[in-house]
Kinemage of the C-alpha trace (Angstrom):
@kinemage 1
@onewidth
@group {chain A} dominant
@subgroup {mainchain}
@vectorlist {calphas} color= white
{ca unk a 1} P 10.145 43.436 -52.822
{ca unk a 2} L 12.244 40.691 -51.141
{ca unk a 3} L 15.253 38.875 -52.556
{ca unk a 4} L 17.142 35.635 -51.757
{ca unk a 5} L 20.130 36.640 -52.758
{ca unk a 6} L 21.864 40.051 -53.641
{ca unk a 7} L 24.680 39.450 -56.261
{ca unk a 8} L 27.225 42.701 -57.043
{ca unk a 9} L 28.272 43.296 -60.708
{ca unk a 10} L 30.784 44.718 -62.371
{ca unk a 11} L 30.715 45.765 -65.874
{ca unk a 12} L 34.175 46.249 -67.448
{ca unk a 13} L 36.313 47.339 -70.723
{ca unk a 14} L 37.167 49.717 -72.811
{ca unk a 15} L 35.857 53.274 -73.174
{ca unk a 16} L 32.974 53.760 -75.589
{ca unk a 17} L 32.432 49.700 -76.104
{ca unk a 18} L 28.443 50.357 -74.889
{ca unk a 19} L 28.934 49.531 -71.371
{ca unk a 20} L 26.342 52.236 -70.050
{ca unk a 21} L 23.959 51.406 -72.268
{ca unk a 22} L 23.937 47.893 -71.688
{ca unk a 23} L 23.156 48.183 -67.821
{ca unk a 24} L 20.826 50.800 -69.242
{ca unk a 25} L 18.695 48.840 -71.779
{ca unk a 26} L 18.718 46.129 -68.777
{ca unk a 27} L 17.364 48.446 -66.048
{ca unk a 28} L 15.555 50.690 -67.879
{ca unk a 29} L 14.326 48.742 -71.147
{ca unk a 30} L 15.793 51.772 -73.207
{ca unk a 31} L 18.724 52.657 -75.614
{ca unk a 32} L 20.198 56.079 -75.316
{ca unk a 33} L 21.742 56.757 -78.872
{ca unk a 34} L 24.192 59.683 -77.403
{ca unk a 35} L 25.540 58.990 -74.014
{ca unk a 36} L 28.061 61.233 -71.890
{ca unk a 37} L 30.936 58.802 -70.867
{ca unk a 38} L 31.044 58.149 -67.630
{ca unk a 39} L 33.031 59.994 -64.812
{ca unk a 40} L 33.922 57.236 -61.962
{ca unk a 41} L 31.491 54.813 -61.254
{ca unk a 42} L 27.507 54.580 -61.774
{ca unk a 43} L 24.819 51.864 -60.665
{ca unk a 44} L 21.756 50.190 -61.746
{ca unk a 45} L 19.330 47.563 -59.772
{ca unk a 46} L 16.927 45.160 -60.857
{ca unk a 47} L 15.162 42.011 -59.772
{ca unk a 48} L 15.353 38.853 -61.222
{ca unk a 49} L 14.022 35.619 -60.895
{ca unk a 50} L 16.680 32.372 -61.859
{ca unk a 51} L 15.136 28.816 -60.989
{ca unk a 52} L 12.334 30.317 -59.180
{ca unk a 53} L 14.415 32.430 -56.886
{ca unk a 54} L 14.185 36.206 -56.607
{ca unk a 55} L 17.562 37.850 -56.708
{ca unk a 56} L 18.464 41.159 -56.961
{ca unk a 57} L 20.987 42.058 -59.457
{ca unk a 58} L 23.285 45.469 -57.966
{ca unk a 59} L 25.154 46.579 -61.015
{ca unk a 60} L 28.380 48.728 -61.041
{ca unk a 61} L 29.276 50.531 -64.592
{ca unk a 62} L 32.603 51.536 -64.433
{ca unk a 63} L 34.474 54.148 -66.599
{ca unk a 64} L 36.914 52.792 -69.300
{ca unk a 65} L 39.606 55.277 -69.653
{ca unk a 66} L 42.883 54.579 -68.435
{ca unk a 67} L 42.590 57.864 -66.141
{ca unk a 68} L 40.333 56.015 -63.826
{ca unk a 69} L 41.549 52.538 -63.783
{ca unk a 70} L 42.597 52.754 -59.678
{ca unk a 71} L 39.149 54.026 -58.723
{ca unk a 72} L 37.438 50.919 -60.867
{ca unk a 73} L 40.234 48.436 -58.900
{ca unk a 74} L 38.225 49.310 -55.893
{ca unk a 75} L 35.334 48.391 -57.685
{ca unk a 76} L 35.784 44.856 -58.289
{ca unk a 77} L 36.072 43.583 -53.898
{ca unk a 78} L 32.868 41.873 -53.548
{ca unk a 79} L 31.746 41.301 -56.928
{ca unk a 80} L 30.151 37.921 -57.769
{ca unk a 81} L 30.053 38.812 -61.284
{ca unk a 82} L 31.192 40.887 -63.988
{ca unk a 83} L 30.561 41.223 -67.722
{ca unk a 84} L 33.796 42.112 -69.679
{ca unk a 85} L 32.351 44.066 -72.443
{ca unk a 86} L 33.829 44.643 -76.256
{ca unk a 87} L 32.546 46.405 -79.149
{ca unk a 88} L 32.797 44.246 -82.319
{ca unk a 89} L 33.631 46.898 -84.596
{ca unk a 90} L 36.922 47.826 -83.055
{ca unk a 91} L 39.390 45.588 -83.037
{ca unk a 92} L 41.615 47.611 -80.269
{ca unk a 93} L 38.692 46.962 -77.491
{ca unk a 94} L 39.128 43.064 -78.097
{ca unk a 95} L 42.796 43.686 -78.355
{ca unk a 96} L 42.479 45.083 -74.431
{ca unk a 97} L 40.644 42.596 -73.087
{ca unk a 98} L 43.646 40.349 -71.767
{ca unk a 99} L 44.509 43.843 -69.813
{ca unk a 100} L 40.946 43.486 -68.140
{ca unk a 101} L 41.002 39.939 -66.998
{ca unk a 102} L 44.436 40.440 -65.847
{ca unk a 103} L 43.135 43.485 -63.506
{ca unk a 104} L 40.003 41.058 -62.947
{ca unk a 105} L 42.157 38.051 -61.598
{ca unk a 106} L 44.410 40.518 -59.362
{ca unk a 107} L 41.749 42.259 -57.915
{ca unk a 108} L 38.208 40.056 -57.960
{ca unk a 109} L 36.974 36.820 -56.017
{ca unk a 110} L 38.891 34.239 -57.734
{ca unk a 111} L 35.116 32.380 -57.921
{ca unk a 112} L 33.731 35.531 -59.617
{ca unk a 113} L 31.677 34.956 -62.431
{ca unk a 114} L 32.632 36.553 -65.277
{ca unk a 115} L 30.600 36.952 -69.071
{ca unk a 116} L 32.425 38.287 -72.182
{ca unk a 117} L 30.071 40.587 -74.404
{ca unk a 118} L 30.670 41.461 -78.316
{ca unk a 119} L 28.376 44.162 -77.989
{ca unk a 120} L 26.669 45.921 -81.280
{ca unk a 121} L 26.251 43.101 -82.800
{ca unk a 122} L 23.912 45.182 -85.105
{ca unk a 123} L 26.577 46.388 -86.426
{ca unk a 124} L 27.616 43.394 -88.001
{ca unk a 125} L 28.523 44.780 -91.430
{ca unk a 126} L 31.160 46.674 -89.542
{ca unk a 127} L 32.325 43.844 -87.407
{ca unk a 128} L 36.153 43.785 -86.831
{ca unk a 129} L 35.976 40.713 -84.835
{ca unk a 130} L 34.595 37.817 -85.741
{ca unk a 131} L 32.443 35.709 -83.072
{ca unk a 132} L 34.614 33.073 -83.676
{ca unk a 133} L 37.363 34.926 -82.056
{ca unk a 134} L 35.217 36.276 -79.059
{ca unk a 135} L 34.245 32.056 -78.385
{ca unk a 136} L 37.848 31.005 -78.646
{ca unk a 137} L 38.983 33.975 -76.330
{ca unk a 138} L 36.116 32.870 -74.162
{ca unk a 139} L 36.809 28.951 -73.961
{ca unk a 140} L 40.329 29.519 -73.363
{ca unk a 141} L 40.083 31.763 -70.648
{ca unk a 142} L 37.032 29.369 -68.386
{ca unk a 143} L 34.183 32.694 -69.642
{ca unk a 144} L 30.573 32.801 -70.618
{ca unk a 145} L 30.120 34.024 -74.237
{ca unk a 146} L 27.225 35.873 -75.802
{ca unk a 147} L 27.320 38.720 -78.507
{ca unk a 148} L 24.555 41.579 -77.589
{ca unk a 149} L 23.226 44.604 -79.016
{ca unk a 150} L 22.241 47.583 -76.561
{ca unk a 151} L 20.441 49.164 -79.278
{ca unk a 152} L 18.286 46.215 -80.276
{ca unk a 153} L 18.153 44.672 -76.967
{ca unk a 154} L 18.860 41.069 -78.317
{ca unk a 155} L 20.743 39.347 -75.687
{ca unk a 156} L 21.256 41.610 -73.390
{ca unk a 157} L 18.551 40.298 -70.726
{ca unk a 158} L 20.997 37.097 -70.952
{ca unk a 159} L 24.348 38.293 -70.639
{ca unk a 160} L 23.116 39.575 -66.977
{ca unk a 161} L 20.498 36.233 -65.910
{ca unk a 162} L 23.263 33.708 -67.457
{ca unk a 163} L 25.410 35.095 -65.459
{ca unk a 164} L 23.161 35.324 -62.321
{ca unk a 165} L 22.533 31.495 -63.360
{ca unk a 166} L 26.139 31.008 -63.001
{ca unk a 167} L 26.108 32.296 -59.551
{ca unk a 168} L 23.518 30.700 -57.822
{ca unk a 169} L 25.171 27.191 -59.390
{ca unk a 170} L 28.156 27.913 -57.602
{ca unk a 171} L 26.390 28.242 -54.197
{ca unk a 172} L 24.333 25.657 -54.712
{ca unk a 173} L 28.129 23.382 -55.419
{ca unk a 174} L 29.626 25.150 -52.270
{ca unk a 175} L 32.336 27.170 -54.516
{ca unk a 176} L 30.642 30.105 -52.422
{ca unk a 177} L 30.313 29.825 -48.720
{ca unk a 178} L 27.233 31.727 -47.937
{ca unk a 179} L 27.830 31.666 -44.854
{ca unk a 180} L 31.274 32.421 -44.607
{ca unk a 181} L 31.112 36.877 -43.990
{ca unk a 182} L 34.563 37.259 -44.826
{ca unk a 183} L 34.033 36.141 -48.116
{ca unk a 184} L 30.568 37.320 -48.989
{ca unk a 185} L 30.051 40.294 -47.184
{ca unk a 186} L 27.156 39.906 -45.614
{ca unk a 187} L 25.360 42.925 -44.989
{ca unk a 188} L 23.385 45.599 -46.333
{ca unk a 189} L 25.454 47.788 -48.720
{ca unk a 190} L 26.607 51.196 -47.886
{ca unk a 191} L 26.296 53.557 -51.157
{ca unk a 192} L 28.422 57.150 -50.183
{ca unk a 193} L 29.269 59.959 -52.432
{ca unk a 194} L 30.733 63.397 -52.757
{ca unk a 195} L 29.241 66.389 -54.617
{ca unk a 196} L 31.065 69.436 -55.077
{ca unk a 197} L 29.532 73.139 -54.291
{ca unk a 198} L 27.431 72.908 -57.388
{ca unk a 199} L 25.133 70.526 -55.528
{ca unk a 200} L 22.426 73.261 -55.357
{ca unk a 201} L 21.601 73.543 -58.672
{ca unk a 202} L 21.362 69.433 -59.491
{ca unk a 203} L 18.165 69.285 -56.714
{ca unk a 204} L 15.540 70.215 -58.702
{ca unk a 205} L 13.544 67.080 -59.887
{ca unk a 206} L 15.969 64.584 -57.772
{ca unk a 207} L 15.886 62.703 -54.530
{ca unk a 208} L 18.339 62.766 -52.587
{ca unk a 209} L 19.495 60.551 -49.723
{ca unk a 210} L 22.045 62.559 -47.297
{ca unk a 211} L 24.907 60.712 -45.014
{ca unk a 212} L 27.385 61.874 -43.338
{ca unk a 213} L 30.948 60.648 -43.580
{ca unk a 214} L 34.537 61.735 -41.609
{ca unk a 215} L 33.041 65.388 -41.363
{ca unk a 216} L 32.000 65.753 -44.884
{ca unk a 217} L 28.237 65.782 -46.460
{ca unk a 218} L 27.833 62.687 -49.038
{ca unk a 219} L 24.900 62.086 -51.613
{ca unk a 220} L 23.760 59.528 -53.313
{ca unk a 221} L 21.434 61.078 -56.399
{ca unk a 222} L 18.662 59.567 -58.312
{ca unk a 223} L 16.516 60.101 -61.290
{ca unk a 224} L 12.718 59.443 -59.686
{ca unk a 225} L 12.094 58.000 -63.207
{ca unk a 226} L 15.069 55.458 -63.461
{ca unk a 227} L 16.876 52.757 -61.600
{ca unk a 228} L 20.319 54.246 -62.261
{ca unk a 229} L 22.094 55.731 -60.045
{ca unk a 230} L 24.886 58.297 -59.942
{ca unk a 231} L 27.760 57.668 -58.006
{ca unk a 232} L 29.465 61.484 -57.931
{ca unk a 233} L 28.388 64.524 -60.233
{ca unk a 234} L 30.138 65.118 -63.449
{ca unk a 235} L 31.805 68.271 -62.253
{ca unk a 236} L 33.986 66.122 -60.008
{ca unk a 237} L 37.560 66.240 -61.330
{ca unk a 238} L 39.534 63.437 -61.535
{ca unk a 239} L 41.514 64.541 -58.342
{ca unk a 240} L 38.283 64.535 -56.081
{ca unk a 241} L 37.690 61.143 -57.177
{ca unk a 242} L 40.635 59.779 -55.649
{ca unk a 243} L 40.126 61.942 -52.445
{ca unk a 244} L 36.646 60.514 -52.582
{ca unk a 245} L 38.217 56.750 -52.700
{ca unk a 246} L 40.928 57.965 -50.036
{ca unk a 247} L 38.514 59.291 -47.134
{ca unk a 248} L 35.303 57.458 -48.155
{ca unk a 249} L 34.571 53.705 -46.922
{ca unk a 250} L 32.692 51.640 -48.912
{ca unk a 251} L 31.168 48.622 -47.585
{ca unk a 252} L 30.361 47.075 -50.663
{ca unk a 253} L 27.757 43.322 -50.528
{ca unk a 254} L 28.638 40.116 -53.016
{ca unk a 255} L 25.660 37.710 -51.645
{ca unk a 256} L 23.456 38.768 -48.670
{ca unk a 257} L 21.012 36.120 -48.010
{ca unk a 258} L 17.865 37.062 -46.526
């Protein structure tokens, strides 16, 4: 299907705030109760249409823990947007989030987009922030606001076309040049990845997309049934991770127009 525009996401915060399973209730239309966290970086895709344009939405969910914090700095070059995710009922995720836009405003587009999300907001007779707080946090620091729930899907389809919305303003006002490739990137995206030896036994029931890289073998892996992508196997140890960011290039896209 074609596309106007291509916009790269970022979704961002702590560990366990729902982050997964908000890209995966958008992409998929599904709630996984019990989800593994997540080792590096994984991606979603899905098509959208904002003021009767079709844009394609390319979705990076990054890991929260502290351990990977310099492979989800690389993450953030190119991004147009990025939802900066909380989970209401802990008080120490909103607590972080000042960490997160700091590593946002050192490291992102200084025009990126950016959305804050109380997410579980189903789990409002456990809330430990009130949305109150989230708006003021929001206002004073120039972000979208919504409160989501993964579970219940409520809001969740707008955190990702508000900020899409966002976007496409800004190009229309010129904040993003288009046509300038420095800035945007324009190009088709190049998606690389390194699986250990245990590569064998994660074929069955996948497709897999082969490239090679500076003398090694790189895979990207996906579920036939889903729009999610994995960007390295769980086996991976933190320490091929960084040797993946070391010898890999990435040529990530913000905006490709077609």
């Amino acid at each position: 299907m074609s596309y106007d525009y291509l916009f790269k996401y970022i979704i961002i915060g702590d560990t366990g705030v729902g982050k997964s399973c908000l890209l995966l209730q958008f992409t998929d239309k599904r709630f996984q109760p019990v989800h593994d966290l997540t080792i590096g970086v994984e991606f979603g895709a899905r098509m959208v249409t904002i003021e009767g344009r079709p844009i394609k939405l390319q979705i990076w969910d990054t890991a929260g823990q502290e351990s990977f914090r310099s492979i989800t700095r690389s993450y953030y070059r190119g991004a147009a947007g990025a939802l900066l995710v909380y989970d209401i009922t802990r008080r120490e995720t909103f607590n972080h989030l000042a960490s997160w836009l700091e590593d946002a405003k050192q490291h992102a587009n200084p025009n990126m987009t950016i959305i804050l999300v109380g997410n579980k907001s189903d789990l409002a007779q456990r809330r430990a922030v009130s949305k109150e707080e989230g708006e003021q946090f929001a206002k004073e620091n120039g972000l979208l606001f919504l409160e989501a729930s993964a579970r219940t899907a409520q809001n969740v389809e707008e955190a990702f076309t508000n900020t899409a919305t966002k976007i496409l303003q800004k190009i229309q006002e010129g904040v993003f040049d288009v046509s300038n490739e420095n800035l945007t990137y324009i190009r088709r995206d190049i998606s690389v990845v390194f699986l250990d030896s245990s590569i064998a036994k994660l074929t069955k029931g996948y497709a897999f997309d082969k490239i090679s890289v500076v003398g090694y073998q790189n895979w990207v892996r996906a579920h036939p049934r889903s729009n999610r992508w994995k960007r390295w196997s769980r086996s991976s140890t933190r320490r091929m991770l960084q040797l993946i960011l070391d010898i890999i290039v990435i040529v990530d896209s913000t905006i490709v127009p077609l």
